[in-house]
N, C-alpha and C positions, 0 to 999 in steps of 0.2 A: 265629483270633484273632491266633496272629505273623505272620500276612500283611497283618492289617488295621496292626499295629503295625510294621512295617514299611514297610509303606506311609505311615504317619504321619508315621515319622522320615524316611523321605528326604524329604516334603513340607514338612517344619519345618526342614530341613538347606538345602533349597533355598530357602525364603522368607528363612531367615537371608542365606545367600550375597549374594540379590538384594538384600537392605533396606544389607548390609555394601558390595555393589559401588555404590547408589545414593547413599551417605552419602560411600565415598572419592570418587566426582567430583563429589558435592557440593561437598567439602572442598579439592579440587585451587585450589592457588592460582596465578596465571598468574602469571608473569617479564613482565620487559618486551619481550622476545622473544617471547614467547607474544600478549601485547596486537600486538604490530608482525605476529607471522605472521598473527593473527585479524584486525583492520583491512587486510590487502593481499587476505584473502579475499572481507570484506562489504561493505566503502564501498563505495559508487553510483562516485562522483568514479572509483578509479582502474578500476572494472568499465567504466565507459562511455568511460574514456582506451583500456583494448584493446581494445575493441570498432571503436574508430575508427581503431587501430593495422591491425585484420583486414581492417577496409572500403582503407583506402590502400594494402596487399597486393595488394587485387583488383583496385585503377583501376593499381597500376604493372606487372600480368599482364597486361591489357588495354591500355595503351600498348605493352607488348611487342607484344603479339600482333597492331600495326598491321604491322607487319613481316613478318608471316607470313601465304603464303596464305591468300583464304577459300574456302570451299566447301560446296558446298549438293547438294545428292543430292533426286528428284522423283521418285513413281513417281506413276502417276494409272491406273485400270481403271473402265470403263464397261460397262453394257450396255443395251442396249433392243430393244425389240420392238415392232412395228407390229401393227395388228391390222386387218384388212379386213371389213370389214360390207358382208353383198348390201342392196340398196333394194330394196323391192316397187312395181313398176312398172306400170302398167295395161297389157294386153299390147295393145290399140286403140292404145296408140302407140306401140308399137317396130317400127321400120320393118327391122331390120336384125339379127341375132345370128349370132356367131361365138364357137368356142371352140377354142385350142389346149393340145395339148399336145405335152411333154419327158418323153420316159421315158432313166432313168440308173439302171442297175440295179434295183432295188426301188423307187425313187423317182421319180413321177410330178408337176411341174410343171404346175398348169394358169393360162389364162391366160385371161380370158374376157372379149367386148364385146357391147355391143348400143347401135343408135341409138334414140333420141327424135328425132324428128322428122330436124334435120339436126344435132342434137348427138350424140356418141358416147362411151357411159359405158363406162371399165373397171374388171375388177374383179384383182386377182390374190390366186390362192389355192395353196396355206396361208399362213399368217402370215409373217412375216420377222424373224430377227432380227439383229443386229447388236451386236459386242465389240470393244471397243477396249483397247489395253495400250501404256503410255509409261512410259517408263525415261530420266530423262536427270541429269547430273552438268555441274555448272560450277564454273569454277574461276578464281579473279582474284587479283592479286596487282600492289601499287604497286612500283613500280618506282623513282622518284622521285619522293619528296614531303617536302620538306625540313621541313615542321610536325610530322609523325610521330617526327623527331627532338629537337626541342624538347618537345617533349608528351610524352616517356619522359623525358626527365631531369629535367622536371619534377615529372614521379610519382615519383621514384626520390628527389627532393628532400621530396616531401609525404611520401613512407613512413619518412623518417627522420626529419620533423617529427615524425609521429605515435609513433613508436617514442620519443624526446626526452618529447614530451609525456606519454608513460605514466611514463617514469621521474624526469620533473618530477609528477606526481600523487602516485608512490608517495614520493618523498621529501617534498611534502609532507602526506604523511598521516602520515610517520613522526614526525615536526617535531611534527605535532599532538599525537598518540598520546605520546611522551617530556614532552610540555609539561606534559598530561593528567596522565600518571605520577607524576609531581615534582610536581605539586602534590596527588596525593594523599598522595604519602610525606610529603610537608611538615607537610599536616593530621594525617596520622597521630603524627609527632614531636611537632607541637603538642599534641594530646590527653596524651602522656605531660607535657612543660609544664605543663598547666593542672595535670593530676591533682596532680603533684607541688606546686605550689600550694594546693591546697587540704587537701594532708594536711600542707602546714606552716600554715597559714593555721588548721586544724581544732585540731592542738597546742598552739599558740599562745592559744587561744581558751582552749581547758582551763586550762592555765598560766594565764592571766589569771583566767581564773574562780575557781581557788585559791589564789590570790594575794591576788583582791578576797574572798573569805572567812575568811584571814587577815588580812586588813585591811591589807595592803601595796600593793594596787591599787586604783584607784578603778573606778565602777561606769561613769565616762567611758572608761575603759579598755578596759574588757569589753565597752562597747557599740559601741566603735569599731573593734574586731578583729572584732567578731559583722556589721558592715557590710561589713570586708575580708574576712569567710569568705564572705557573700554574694553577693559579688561575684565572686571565685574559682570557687564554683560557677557563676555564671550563664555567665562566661565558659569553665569546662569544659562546659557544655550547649552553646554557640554551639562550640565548636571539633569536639564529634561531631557535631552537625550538618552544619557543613562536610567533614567523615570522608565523611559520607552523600551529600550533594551532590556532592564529588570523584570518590564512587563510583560514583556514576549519570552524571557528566561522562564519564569514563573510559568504563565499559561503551558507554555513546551511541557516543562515539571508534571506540570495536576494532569497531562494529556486532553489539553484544549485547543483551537485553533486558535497560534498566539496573533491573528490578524483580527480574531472573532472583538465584537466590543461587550469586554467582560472587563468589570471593573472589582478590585480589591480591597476590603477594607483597609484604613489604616490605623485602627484601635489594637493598640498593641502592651503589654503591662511587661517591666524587667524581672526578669526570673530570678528562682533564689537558689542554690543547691547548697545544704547546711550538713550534709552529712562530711566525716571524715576520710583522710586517703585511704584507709586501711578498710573501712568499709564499704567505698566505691570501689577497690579490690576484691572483697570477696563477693560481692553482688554481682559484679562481674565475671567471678570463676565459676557462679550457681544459676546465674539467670542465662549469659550471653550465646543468643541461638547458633551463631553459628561453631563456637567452639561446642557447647554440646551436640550440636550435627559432627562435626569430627569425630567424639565423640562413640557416638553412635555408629559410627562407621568404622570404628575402631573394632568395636565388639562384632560388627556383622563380619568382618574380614576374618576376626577370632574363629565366629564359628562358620565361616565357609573351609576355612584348616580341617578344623573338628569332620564336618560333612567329609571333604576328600579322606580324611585317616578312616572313615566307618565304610569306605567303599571297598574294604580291603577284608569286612567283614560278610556274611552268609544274609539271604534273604530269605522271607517265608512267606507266601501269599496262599491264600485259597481262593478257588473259583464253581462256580455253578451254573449248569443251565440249563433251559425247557426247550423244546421245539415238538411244534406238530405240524403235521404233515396230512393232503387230504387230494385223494385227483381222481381223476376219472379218463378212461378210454374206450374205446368203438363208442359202442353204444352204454345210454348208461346206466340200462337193465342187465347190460353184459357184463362191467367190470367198473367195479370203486376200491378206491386204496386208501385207509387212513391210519397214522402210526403218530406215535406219543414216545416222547424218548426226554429224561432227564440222566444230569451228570451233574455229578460235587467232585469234590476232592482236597489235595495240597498240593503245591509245588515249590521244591529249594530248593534253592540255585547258587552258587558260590565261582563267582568267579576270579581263576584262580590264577590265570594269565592273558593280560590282554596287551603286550607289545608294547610294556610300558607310558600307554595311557594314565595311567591311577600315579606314577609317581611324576611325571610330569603337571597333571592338573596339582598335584598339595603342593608341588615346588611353585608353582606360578601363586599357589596361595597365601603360601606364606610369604612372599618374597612383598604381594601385595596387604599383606597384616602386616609388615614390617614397615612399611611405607606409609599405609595409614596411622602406627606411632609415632612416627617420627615427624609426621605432618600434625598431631596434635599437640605434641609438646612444643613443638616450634609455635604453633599456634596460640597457642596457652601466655607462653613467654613472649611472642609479640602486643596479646590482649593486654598484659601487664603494664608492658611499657607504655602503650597507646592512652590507658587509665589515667596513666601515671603524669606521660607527657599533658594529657587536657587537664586533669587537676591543676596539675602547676600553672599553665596557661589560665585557668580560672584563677586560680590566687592574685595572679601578674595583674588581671584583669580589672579585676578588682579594688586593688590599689590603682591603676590608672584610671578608675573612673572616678577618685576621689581628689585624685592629682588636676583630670582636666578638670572638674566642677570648677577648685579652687583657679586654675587658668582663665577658665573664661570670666568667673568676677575680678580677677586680675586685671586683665586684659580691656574689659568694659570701664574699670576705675580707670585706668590707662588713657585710653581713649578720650571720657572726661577731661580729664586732666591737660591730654597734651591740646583739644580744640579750644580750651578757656584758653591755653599759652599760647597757642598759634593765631584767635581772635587778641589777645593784646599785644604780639608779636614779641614773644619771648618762644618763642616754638618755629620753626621754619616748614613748608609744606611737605619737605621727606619725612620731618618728624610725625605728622598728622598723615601722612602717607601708612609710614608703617606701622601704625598705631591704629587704623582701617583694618589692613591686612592681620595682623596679629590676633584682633577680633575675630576676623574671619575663619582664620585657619585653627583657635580656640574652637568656634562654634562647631566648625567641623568636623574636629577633633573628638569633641564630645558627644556629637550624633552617633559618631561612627565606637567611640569605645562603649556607648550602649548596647547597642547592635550586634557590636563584638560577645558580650558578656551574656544575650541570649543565645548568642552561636556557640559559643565555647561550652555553655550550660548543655546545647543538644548532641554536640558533639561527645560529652562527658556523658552524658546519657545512652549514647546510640555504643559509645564502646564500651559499659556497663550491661544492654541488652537491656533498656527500660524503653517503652514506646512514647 
């Protein structure tokens, strides 16, 4: 019986434990560090930017490795056997029979004929058979081929393209992921907004309705605050709402299951960016990935040009190679065969016409060098302006977060004001109406150009090329 009861507790000890470990990372709430390390794990976008980072690794290892001998190693083994079959002959026509033999040791050779008329058939017995064994190794290596050099610095140009474009992916995914963020903190402060309207909006309504039963208020009163509670609520339903849609935006973002119950912090601090225009300009023409990926693809198009113009030049390669050779026939006291054979050399080659292949590939190269400048200075000149357009947008920003502060203490004096005149009745109920409202759409105001002023900070960041 204490063993059964023993056995119990540590099973209800343990059930406990698990239900307590399943509920605390239920509860775990991600930072926004948390959402940025979870989206640089699951997005497709920057999983298939490395991916293609790995793949340009391999083509600028194998432009190397034109460089370096190649070599190839061959073994081949055969064998066969013949097989001799007597004919049965009508002996009325053999005109002629002979048989010899080879004695070697234990082993006897025979050799046998007979004619037909003036034909003469042989036959030779035992069987035979015959093994062949080849070993050979080659070995080549260019010597001059001025393409080989353009075609590595070109890979050496796409592998830093591709390395560029992963960290143009991951920033922006992170751009996305902070956007995501900030607007769900937004929604989040707005739900505090509404509620707090609606439990003054709720007060208010009581007040009146005690008012209107001491016959100090009218029943137009009553019923016009009972529309502004109504609408207080509907618009605190519309902002959880949005709570829930920001939530499942978000989770989507990090690549989570936006049904999964993952919850997110809301500890969040307002960002500062002190630096000047002129230098979030040049940060941006020296750090931002993807205009140096253009960049870089700029020069690799350069020298794919260069490669077609050297193909119009002479090549030089040398080569080497061993093979041996070892086999045997009949018997294999009667016949072995082995041979050794090496070869070196040079070979040049120039070719001199090929049906306008060679001016066709430099015209396709250039036409594509051409195209990838004119794709980076467009590119260059739009980073500018994008710099340019978020700075200004941060300045604006700025100023209207000092604008709404002073709104909403406006707005709250307000308020004050007009309920002491609407309690002695020097204020009428539109006026303490929109003296609610004016609060409200203040407080809002001012969540929201918080919010703003970290987004426009990432956005000024992400067109700078800062993570």
């Amino acid at each position: 019986m204490k063993v059964v009861l023993r056995v119990a507790l540590v099973t209800g000890l343990l059930a406990v434990l698990v239900v307590a470990s399943a509920v605390t990372t239920q509860a775990k709430e991600l930072t926004l560090d948390d959402c940025i390390e979870q989206a640089l794990k699951n997005r497709y976008s920057v999983i298939r930017a490395r991916g293609e980072e790995t793949r340009a690794s391999a083509n600028k290892r194998a432009a190397l490795g034109a460089f370096l001998p190649g070599l190839s190693a061959s073994y081949s083994y055969s064998k066969s056997k013949r097989i001799d079959y007597e004919t049965d002959v009508d002996s009325s026509f053999i005109t002629d029979v002979g048989i010899d033999s080879l004695s070697i040791g234990s082993v006897t050779a025979y050799d046998a004929s007979y004619s037909i008329g003036s034909e003469v058939i042989r036959s030779t017995f035992p069987d035979v058979e015959t093994t062949n064994k080849s070993l050979g190794i080659d070995a080549s290596m260019w010597l001059f081929r001025l393409p080989n050099f353009y075609n590595y610095f070109g890979a050496r140009s796409d592998k830093l393209v591709a390395h560029l474009d992963v960290i143009n992916s991951e920033q922006d995914l992170i751009f996305s992921v902070k956007t995501r963020y900030y607007l769900y903190l937004a929604a989040i402060q707005n739900i505090q907004v509404q509620e707090e309207a609606v439990k003054r909006s709720e007060e208010q309504l009581k007040l009146n309705e005690s008012k209107y039963e001491l016959g100090s208020a009218s029943l137009s009163d009553v019923l016009k605050q009972k529309v502004q509670y109504g609408n207080d609520r509907l618009s605190l339903i519309s902002a959880q709402n949005a709570v829930a849609d920001a939530k499942s935006e978000l989770a989507y973002t990090i690549g989570i299951n936006p049904h999964s119950d993952i919850e997110f912090s809301t500890d969040y601090n307002i960002r500062q960016f002190d630096g000047s225009l002129e230098e979030a300009l040049q940060f941006g023409l020296e750090h931002e990935p993807g205009l140096l990926a253009l960049e870089q693809t700029m020069k690799s198009s350069g020298y794919a040009v260069n490669s077609r113009k050297a193909e119009y030049l002479p090549t030089l390669s040398a080569f080497a190679g061993y093979s041996k050779n070892e086999g045997t026939s009949g018997f294999d006291i009667l016949r072995e065969s082995a041979s050794d054979s090496r070869s070196f050399g040079f070979r040049a080659s120039w070719n001199i016409f090929d049906g306008f292949n060679r001016e066709r590939n430099l015209s396709s190269a250039k036409v594509t060098r051409n195209n990838s400048a004119a794709q980076y200075f467009e590119a260059r000149n739009f980073l500018l302006k994008e710099i340019k357009t978020a700075y200004l947008e941060l300045e604006k920003l700025r100023e209207q977060k000092m604008v709404s502060d002073e709104n909403v203490a406006a707005a709250e004096e307000d308020l004050k004001i007009t309920q002491e005149k609407y309690n002695l009745g020097a204020a009428t109920i539109l006026d303490l109406l929109n003296a609610q409202v004016s609060v409200k759409q203040a407080q809002v105001s001012l969540v929201q150009v918080d919010f703003d002023l970290n987004t426009s900070i990432a956005r000024l960041e992400n067109a700078m090329g800062k993570m």
